[in-house]
C-alpha positions in Angstrom: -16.3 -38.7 -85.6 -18.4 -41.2 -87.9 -19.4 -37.9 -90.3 -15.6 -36.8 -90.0 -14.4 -39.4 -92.0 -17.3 -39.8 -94.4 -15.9 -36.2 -95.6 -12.9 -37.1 -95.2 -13.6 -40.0 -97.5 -15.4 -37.7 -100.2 -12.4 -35.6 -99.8 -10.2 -38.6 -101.3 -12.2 -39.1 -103.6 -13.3 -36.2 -105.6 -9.4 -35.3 -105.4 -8.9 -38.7 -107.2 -11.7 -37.8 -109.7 -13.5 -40.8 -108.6 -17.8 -40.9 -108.8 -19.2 -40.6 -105.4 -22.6 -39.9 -103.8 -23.4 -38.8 -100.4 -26.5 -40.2 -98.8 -27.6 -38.2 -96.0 -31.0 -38.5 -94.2 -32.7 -35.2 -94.2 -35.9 -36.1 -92.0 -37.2 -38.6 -90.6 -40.1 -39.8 -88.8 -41.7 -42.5 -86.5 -39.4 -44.8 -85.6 -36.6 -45.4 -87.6 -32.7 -46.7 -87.1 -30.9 -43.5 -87.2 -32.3 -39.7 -87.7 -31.1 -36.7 -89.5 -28.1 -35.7 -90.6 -26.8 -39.8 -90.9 -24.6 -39.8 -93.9 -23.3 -42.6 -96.0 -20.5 -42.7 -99.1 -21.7 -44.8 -101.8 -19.2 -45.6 -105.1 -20.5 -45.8 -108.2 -20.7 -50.2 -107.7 -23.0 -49.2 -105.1 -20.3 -50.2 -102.6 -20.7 -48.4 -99.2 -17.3 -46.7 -98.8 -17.7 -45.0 -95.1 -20.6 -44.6 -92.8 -24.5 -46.0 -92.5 -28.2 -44.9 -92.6 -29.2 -47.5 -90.6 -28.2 -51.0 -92.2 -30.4 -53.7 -93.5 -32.8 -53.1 -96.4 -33.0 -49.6 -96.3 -29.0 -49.0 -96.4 -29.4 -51.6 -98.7 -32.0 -49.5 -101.2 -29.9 -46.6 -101.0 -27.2 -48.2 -102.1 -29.4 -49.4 -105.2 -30.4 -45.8 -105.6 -26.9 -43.9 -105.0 -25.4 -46.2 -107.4 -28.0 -44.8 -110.3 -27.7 -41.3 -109.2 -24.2 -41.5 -109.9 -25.1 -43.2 -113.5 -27.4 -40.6 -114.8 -25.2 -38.0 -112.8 -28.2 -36.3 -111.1 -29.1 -35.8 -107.3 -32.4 -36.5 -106.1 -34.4 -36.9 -103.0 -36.0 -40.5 -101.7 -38.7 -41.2 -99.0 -38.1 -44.9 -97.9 -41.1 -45.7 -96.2 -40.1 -48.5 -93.4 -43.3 -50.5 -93.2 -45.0 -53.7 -94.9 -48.1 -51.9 -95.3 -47.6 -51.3 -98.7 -45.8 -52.8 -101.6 -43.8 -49.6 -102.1 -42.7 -49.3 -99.0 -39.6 -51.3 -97.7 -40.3 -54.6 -95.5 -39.2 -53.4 -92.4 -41.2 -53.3 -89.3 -39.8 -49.9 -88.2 -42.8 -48.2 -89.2 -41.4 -44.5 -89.5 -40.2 -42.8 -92.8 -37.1 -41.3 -93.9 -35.8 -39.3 -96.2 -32.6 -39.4 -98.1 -30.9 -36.6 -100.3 -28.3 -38.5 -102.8 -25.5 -35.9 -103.6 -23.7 -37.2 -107.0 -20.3 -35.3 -107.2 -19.1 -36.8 -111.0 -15.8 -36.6 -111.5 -14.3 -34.4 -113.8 -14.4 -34.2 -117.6 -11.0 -34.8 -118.9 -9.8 -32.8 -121.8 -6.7 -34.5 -124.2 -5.4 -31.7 -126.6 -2.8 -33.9 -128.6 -1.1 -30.6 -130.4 0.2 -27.8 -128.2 0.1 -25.3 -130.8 -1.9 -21.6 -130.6 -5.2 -23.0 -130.8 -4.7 -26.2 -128.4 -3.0 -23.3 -126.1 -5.9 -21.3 -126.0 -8.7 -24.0 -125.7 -6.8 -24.8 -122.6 -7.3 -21.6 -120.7 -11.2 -22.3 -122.1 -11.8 -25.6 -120.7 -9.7 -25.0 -117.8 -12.8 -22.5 -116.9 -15.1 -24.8 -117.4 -13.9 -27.2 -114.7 -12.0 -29.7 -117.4 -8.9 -31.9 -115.9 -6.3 -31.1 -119.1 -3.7 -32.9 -120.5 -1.3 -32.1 -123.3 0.8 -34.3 -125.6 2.7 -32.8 -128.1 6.2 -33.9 -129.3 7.8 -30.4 -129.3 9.5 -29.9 -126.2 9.7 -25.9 -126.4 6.0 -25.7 -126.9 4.5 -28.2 -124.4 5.5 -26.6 -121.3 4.3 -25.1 -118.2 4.9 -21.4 -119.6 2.6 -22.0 -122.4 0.0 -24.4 -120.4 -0.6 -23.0 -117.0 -3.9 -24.6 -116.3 -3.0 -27.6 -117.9 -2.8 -30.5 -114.9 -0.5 -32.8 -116.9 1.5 -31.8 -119.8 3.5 -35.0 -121.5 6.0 -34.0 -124.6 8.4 -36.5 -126.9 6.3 -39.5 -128.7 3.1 -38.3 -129.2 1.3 -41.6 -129.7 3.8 -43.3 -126.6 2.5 -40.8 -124.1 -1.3 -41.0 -125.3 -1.0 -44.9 -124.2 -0.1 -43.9 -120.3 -3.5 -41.7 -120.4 -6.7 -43.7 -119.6 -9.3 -42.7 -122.2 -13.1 -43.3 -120.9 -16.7 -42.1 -121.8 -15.7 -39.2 -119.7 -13.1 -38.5 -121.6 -12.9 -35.7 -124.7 -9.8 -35.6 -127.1 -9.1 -32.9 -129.6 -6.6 -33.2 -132.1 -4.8 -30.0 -133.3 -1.2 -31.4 -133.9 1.6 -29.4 -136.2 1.6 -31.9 -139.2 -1.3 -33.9 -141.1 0.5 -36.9 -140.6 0.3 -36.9 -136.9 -3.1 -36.2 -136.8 -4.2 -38.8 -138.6 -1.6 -41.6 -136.4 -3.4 -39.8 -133.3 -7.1 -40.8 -134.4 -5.8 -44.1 -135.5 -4.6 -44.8 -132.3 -8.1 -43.3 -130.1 -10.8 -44.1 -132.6 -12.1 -47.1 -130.9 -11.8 -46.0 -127.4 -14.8 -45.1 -125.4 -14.0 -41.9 -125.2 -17.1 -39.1 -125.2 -15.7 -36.7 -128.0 -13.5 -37.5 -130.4 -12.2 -33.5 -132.7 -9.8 -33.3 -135.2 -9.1 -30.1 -136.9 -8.7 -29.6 -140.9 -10.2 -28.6 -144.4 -12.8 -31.2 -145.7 -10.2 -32.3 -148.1 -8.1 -33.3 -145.8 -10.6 -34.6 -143.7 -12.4 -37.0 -146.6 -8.6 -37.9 -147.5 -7.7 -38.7 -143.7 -11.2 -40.9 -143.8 -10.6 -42.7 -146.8 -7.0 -43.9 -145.5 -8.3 -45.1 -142.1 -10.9 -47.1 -144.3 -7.7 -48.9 -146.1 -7.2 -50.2 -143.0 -10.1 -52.0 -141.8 -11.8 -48.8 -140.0 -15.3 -49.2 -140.0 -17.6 -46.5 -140.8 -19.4 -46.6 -137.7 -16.1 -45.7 -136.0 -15.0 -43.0 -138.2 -19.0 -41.7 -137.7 -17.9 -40.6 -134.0 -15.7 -38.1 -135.0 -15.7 -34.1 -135.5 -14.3 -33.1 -138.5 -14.0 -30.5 -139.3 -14.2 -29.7 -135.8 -16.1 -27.4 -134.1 -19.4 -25.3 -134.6 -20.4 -23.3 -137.6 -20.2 -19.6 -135.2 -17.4 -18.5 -137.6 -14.2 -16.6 -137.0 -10.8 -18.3 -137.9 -8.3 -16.7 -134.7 -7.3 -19.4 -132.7 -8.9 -17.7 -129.7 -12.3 -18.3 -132.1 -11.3 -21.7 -133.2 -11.2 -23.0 -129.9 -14.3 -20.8 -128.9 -16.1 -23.2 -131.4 -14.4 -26.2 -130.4 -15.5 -25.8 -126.7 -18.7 -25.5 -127.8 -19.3 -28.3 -129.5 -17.7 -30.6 -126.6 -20.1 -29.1 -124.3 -22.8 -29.6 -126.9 -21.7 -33.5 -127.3 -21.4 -33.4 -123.5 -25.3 -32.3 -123.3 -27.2 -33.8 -126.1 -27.9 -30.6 -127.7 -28.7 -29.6 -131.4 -26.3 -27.5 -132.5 -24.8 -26.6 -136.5 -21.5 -28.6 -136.5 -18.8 -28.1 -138.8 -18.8 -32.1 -138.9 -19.3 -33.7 -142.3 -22.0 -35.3 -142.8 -21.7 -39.1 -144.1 -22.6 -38.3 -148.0 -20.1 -35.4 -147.7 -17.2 -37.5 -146.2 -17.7 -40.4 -149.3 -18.0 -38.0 -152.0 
């Protein structure tokens, strides 16, 4: 029953898009408090949210341990030795050993598309592939619908910048901006420039993008803020079809998303002040 609702638990969870990782003890040896298959649910606090390993300083550790697994998103495996015979091994005078997978499941990416235009429709369907939760904010009515954004998993139209204040922006968070007017794009990165989020595109020329830049600075942007941002957005892979535009966009969010070098359309900072 105990390992029933420790699924049931992760269940609830990854449905809420919350980090989680699953301790479960693999093998063990000697005497120790509880053998394989144990499982615990640890949040990313290091909070035990259902089950136990065994208490004490060992439950204790892999608390310590599940809680930076879910930080540098990776799963990993951990002897705990349970014996004072050593200073790595845990003070305990179980003398066995165990061993512990950590399972992170992260939650989600999130994908904003302010702009539900061809481009913003087609990135969509990309991201949607790639296992990205989707919104969409636009303030056209006929174009931000569920006809035109099947995958999307929240679609919000009328005030563009009111409805980007109910979405919680985090560092797990990417936002493109592909709205219908210059004007809007620009109120859009005004409004999400200083979040936390983990990609921050905008699409347009290097005119307008320098122009955009130089109007944000008026108002007491900083530099280092308007550094974080694509523009031009996307890769230099070429093609101008929206279905290629937003080839090129999803690129470079999964390039942001895994610290690789890639040729961004991006100006650089000499480009954007000349």
């Amino acid at each position: 029953m105990e390992s029933f609702k420790v699924i049931e638990k992760l269940a609830n969870m990854v449905a809420q898009n919350e980090p989680v990782a699953l301790v479960t003890i693999v093998e063990s040896s000697g005497s120790t408090p509880r053998g394989p298959g144990s499982m615990m649910l640890v949040d990313k606090n290091g909070a035990l949210l259902e089950g136990t390993i065994g208490g004490g300083i060992l439950e204790e550790r892999a608390k310590i341990d599940a809680a930076e697994c879910i930080r540098v998103k990776e799963s990993k495996l951990f002897l705990y030795e349970l014996s004072a015979d050593n200073e790595k091994s845990l003070p305990m005078i179980c003398g066995g050993n165990i061993r512990c997978f950590i399972k992170v499941f992260p939650p989600k990416k999130q994908l904003i598309i302010v702009g539900a235009g061809h481009v913003g429709e087609k990135l969509c369907k990309m991201a949607s592939i790639l296992g990205y939760t989707v919104i969409v904010v636009d303030d056209r009515e006929n174009r931000a619908t569920k006809d035109n954004f099947p995958e999307a998993s929240q679609i919000l139209p009328g005030d563009i910048l009111e409805n980007l204040k109910k979405v919680p922006i985090d560092e797990n968070t990417c936002i493109v901006i592909v709205t219908h007017a210059h004007e809007y794009d620009q109120a859009v990165l005004e409004a999400v420039i200083d979040s936390s989020a983990l990609y921050i595109g905008m699409i347009g020329s290097a005119s307008k993008v320098r122009k955009c830049f130089d109007n944000l600075r008026k108002k007491g942007i900083s530099d280092e803020l308007i550094s974080k941002v694509y523009s031009p957005i996307g890769l230099d892979i070429g093609g101008e079809s929206p279905e290629e535009i937003a080839l090129s966009i999803m690129a470079q969010i999964q390039a942001v998303a895994y610290k690789k070098t890639v040729p961004h359309l991006k100006l650089s900072e000499e480009a954007i002040m000349k």
